[in-house]
C-alpha positions as MATLAB code, in Angstrom:
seq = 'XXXXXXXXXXXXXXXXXXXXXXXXXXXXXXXXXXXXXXXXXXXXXXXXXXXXXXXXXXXXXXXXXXXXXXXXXXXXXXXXXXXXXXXXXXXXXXXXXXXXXXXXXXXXXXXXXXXXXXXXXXXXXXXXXXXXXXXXXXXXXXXXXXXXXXXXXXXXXXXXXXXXXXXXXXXXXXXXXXXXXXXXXXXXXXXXXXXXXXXXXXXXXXXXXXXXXXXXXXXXXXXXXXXXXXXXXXXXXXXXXXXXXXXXXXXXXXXXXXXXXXXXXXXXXXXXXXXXXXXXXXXXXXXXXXXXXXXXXXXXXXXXXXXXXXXXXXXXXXXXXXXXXXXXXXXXXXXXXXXXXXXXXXXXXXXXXXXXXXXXXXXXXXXXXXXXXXXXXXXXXXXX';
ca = [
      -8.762   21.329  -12.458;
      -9.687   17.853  -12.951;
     -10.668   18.809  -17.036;
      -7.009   20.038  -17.192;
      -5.871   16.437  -15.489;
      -7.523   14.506  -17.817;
      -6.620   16.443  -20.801;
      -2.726   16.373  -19.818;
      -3.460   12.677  -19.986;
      -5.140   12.513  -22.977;
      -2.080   14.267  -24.343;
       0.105   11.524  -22.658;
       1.233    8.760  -25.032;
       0.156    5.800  -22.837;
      -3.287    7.203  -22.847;
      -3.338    6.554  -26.424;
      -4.312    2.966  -26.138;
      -6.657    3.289  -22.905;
      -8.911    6.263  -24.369;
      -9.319    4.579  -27.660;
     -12.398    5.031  -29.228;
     -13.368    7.027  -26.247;
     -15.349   10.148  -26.887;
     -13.476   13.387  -25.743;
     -16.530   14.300  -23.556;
     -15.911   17.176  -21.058;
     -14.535   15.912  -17.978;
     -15.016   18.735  -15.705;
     -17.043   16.857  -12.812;
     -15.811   13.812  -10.938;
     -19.241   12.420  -12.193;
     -18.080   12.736  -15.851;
     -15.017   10.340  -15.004;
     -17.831    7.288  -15.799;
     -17.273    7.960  -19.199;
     -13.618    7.400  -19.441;
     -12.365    3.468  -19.109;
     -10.378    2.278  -15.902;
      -6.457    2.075  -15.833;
      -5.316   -1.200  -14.435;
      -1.736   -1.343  -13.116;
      -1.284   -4.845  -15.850;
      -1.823   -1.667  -18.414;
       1.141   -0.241  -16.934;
       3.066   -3.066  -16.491;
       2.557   -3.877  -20.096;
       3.510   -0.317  -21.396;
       6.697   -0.263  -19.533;
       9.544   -1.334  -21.024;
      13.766    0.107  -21.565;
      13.972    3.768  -22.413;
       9.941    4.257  -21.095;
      10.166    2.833  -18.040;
       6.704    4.689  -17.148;
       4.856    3.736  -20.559;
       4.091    6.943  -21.663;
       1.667    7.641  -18.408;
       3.816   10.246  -17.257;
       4.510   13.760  -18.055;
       8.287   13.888  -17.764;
      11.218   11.292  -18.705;
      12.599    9.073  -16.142;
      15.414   12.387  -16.316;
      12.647   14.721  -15.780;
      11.759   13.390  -11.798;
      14.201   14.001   -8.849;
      13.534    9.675   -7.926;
      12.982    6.829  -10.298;
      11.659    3.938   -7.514;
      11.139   -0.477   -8.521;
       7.840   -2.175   -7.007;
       7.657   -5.552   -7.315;
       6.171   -7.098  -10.819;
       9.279   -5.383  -11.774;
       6.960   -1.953  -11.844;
       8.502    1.629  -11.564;
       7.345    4.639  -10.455;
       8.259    8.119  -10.840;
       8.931   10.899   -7.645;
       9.607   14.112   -6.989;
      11.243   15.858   -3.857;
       9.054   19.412   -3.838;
       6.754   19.899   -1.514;
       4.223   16.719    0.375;
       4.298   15.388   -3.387;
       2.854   12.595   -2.639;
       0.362   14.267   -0.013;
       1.153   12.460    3.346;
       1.643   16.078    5.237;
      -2.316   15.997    5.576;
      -2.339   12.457    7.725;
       0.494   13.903    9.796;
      -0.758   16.982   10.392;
      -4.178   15.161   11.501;
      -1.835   13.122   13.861;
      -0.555   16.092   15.379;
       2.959   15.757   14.483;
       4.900   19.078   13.498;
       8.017   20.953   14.152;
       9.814   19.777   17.572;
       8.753   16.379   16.221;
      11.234   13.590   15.384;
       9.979   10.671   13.145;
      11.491    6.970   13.097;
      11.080    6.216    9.369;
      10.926    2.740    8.926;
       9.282    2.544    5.774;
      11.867    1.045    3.394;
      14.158    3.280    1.418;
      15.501    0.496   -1.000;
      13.833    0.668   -4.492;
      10.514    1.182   -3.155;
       8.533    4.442   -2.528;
       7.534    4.527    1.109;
      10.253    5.601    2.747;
      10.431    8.878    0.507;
       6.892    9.525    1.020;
       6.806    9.267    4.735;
      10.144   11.387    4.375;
       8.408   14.024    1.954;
       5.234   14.255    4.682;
       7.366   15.110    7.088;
       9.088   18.018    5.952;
       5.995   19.119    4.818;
       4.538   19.524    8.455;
       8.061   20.412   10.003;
       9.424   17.675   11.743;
      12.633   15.741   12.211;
      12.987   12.657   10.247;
      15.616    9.540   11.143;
      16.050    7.380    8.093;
      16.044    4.097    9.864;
      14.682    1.903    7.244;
      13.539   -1.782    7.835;
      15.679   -4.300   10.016;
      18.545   -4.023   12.224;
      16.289   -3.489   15.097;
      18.614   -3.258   18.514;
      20.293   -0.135   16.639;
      17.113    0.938   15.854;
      16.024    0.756   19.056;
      19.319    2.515   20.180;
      19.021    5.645   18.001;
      15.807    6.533   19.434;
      16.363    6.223   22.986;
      19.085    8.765   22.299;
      17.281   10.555   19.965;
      14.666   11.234   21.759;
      12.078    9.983   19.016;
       8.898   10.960   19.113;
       6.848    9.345   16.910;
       6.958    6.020   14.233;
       6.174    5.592   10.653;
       6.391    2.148    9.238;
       4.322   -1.167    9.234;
       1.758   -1.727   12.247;
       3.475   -4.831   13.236;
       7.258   -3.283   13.483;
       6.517   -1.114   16.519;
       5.871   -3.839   17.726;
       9.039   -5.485   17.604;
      10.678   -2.021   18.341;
       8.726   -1.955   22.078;
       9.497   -5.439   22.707;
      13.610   -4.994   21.904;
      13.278   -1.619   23.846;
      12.142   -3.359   27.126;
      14.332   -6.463   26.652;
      17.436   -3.570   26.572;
      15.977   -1.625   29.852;
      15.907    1.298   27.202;
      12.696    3.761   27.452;
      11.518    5.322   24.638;
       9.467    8.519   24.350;
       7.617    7.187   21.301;
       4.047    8.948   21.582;
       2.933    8.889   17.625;
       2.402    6.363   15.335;
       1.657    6.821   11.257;
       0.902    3.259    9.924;
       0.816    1.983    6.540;
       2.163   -1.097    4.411;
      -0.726   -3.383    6.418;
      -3.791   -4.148    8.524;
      -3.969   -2.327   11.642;
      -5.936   -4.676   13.633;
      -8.025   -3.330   16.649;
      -6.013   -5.599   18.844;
      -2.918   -4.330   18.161;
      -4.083   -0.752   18.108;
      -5.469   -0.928   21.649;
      -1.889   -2.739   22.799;
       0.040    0.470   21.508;
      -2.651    2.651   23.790;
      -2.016    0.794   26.384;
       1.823    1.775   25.915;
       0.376    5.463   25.649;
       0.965    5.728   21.990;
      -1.514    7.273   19.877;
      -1.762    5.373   16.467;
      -3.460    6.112   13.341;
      -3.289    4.231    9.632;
      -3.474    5.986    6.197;
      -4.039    3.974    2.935;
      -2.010    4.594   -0.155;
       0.031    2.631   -2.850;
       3.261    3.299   -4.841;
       1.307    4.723   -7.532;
      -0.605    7.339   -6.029;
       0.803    7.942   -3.277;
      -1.546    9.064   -0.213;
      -5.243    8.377   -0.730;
      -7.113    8.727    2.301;
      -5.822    8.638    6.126;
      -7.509    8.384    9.441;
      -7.941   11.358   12.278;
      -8.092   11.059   15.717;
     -11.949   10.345   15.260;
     -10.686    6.623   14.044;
     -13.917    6.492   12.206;
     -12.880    5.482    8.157;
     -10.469    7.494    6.109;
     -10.728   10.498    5.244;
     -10.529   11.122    1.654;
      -7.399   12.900    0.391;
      -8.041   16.485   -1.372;
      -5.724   15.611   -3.738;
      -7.472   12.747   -5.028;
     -10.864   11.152   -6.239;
     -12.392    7.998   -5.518;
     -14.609    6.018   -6.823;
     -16.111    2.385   -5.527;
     -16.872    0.424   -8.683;
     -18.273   -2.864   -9.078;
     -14.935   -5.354   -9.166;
     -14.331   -6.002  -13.099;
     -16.266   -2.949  -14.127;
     -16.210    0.906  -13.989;
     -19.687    1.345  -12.532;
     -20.378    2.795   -9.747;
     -21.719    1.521   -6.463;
     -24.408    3.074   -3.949;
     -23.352    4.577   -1.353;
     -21.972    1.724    1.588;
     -21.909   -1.141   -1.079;
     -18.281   -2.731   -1.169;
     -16.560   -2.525   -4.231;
     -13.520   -1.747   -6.176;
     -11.661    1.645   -4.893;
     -10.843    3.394   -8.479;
      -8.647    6.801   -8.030;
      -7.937    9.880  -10.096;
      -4.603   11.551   -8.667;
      -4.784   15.682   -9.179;
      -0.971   15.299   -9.451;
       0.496   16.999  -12.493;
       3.218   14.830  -12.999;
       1.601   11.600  -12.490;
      -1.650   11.939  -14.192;
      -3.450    8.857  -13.342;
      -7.040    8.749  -14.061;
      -9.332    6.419  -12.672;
      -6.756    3.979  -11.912;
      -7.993    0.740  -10.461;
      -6.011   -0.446   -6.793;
      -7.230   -3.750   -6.994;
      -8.395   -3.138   -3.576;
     -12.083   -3.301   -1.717;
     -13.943   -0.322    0.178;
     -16.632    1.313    0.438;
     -17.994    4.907    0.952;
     -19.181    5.793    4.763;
     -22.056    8.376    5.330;
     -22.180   11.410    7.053;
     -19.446   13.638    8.128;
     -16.263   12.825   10.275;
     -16.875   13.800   13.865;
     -13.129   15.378   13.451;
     -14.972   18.294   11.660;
     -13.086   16.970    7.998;
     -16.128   17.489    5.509;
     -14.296   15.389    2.746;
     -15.720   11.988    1.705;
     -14.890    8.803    4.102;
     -14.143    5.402    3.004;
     -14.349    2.647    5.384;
     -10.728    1.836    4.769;
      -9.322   -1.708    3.387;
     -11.725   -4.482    2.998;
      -9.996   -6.996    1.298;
      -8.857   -7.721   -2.307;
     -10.587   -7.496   -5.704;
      -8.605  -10.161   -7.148;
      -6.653  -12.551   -4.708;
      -3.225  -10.948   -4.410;
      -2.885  -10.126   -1.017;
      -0.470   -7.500    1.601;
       1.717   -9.954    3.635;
       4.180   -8.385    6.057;
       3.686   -5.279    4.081;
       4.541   -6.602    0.597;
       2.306   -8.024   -2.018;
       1.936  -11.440   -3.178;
      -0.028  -12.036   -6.429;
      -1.785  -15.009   -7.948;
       1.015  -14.987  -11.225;
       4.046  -15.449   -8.633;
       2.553  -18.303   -7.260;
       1.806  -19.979  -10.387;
       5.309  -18.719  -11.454;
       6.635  -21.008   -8.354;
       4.535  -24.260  -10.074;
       5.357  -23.260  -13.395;
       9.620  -23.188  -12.420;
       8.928  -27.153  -10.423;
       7.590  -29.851  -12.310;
       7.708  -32.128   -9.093;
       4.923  -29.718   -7.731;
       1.066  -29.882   -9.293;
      -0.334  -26.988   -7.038;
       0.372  -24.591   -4.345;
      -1.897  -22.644   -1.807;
      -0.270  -19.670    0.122;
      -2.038  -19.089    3.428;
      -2.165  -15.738    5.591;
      -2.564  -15.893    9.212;
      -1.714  -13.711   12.181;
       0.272  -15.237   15.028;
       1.978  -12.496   18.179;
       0.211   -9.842   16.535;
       2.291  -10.527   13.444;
       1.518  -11.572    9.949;
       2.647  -15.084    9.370;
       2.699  -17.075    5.478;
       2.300  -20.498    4.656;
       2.997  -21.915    1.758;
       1.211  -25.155    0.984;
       3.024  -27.390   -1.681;
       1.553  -30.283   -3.494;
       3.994  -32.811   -4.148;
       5.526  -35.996   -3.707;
       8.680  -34.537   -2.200;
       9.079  -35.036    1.658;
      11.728  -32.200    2.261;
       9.947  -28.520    2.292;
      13.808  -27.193    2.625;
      14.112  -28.180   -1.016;
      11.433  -25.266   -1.919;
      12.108  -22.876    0.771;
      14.936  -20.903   -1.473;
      12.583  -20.483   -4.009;
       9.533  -19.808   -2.838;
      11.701  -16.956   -0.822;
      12.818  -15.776   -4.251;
       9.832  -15.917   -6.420;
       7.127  -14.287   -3.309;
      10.170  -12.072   -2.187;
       9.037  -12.976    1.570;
      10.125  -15.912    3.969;
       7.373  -18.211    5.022;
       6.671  -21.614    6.155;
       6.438  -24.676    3.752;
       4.077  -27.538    4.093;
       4.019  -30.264    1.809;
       0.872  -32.234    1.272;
      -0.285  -35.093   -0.841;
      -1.505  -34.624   -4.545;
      -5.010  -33.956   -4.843;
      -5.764  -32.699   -1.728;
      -5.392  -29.003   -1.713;
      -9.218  -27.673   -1.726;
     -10.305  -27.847   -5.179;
     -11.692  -23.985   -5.060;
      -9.945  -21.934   -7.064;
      -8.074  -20.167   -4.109;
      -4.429  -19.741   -4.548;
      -3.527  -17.066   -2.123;
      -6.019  -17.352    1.568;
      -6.206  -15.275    3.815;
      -7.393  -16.365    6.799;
      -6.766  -12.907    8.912;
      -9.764  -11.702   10.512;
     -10.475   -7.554   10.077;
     -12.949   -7.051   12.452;
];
């Protein structure tokens, strides 16, 4: 299977430039895949453009996929409606969710892909889905009292908010599930949802590839999605790590539609030992460890390195700017750290809302005395 991925890609005319010079070595082991460079989403971005708005990297037309979805950068990414397509039925399943199950979707639906993929992983395993969406949280709240909702999907911080509005309304919920994604599940805020009975488990995937590896009810790493490989390569490079070292998580998707091969995430993991206790036998990673490169997941969205020099490049009155990430109530919180001269942080709050594409706090300090460490994006969250 994965010599008939990589030669549908080879065939693909965004490949063209990425497998030049590249000798058409056999590729039927997942230990052959060091031969062939990495894929870096900038390659994508840069091969995208009107009339290709995939660059060539996939197998149909925009016209050939039932959804066409917009990530930030601008990047797109293709869909399709048949069955678990992009593979989330697996992390359900292992969450116990099925038919007589109803799901409070509030992954977005607007543009971006998470809301379809929760959707697609549900109908895969049986159950009930409510397209709630992001926001508008007393209705929320409303539909599944009288729903009857039995489980989440969405950001680990939103159920969160969703409990909270639920017991300032005096309206119980039967919530008993969560499936988290979009963000850090911290141990903290795990261990509050227990305490509320509710049984919560994270997956990791991106836009891209959909699901790559989810958690069981062992809670110990991710389990490693059959539909995928993964590799942990030294940041920068394509080789390999031993076994346990952090590096760079680099995936080949087994989708036929999509056929990414040994695309870099940008993200850092690293392979676990041993078998999951759950009785899975698939490889484990120890789940998100941080970034490759600074860009960082704030309240579920990223923000990269370019769109804060974007911000300084768009204000000449500003010579640098830091954006910190911190957790406050359980809850991601940005600030954005402005050097300038200027004494009113409304005057930047518009923009920096446009250009990140997230609300934060503004801080303006003196000229020169940002640390002088390279660091434009900080995050100061702890993980353990």
């Amino acid at each position: 299977m994965l010599q008939v991925q990589t030669d549908r890609a080879r065939a693909l005319p965004g490949y063209s430039a990425v497998f030049e010079g590249v000798d058409p070595v056999r590729i039927d082991h997942p230990d052959a895949l060091v031969n062939l460079p990495v894929l870096r989403k900038g390659a994508l971005l840069g091969a995208q453009k009107p009339g290709m708005p995939f660059g060539g990297f996939a197998a149909h037309a925009a016209s050939g996929f039932d959804h066409v979805f917009q990530s930030p950068g601008p990047i797109y990414e293709p869909g399709q409606t048949s069955t678990d397509w992009w593979r989330f039925g697996r992390f359900l399943h292992a969450l116990g969710l099925g038919s007589g199950d109803i799901i409070q979707n509030c992954f977005s639906y607007h543009m971006t892909p998470a809301g379809m993929m929760f959707e697609n992983g549900a109908r895969a395993v049986g159950a009930t889905v409510f397209p709630a969406g992001v926001g508008q949280t007393e209705l929320q709240v409303q539909a599944a009292h009288h729903l009857g909702v039995t489980a989440y999907a969405g950001t680990p911080d939103y159920l969160k908010t969703l409990l909270e509005a639920a017991d300032a309304a005096d309206l119980p919920l039967q919530i008993i599930r969560a499936a988290v994604s979009g963000g850090a599940l911290f141990p903290s805020l795990r261990q509050a949802y227990a305490d509320c009975g509710i049984t919560c488990l994270q997956c990791y995937g991106t836009a891209d590839l959909g699901n790559i590896a989810y958690e069981s009810p062992a809670q110990e790493g991710l389990i490693v999605d059959e539909g995928v490989i993964v590799e942990i390569v030294r940041p920068g490079t394509g080789d390999r790590v031993p076994e346990g070292e952090v590096g760079e998580v680099v995936v080949t998707s087994l989708t036929p539609d999509y056929p990414l091969i040994r695309f870099a995430t940008g993200d850092l993991s690293a392979v676990m030992t041993g078998q999951s206790p759950c009785g899975r036998t698939n490889m484990r990673i120890k789940g998100w460890m941080g970034r490759a490169d600074q860009t960082t997941k704030i309240k579920g969205m990223f923000v990269r390195p370019e769109q804060v020099a974007e911000f300084v490049a768009r204000h000449d009155e500003v010579s640098r700017a830091r954006v910190i990430a911190t957790r406050e109530n359980e809850q991601d919180v940005m600030t954005v750290q402005i050097e300038t001269e200027i004494c009113e942080p409304e005057r930047f709050a518009k923009a920096i809302s446009d250009t990140l594409k997230l609300r934060g706090t503004v801080e303006l300090v003196a000229p020169g005395s940002l640390p002088n460490d390279g660091k434009v994006i900080d995050d100061q969250r702890s993980y353990d």
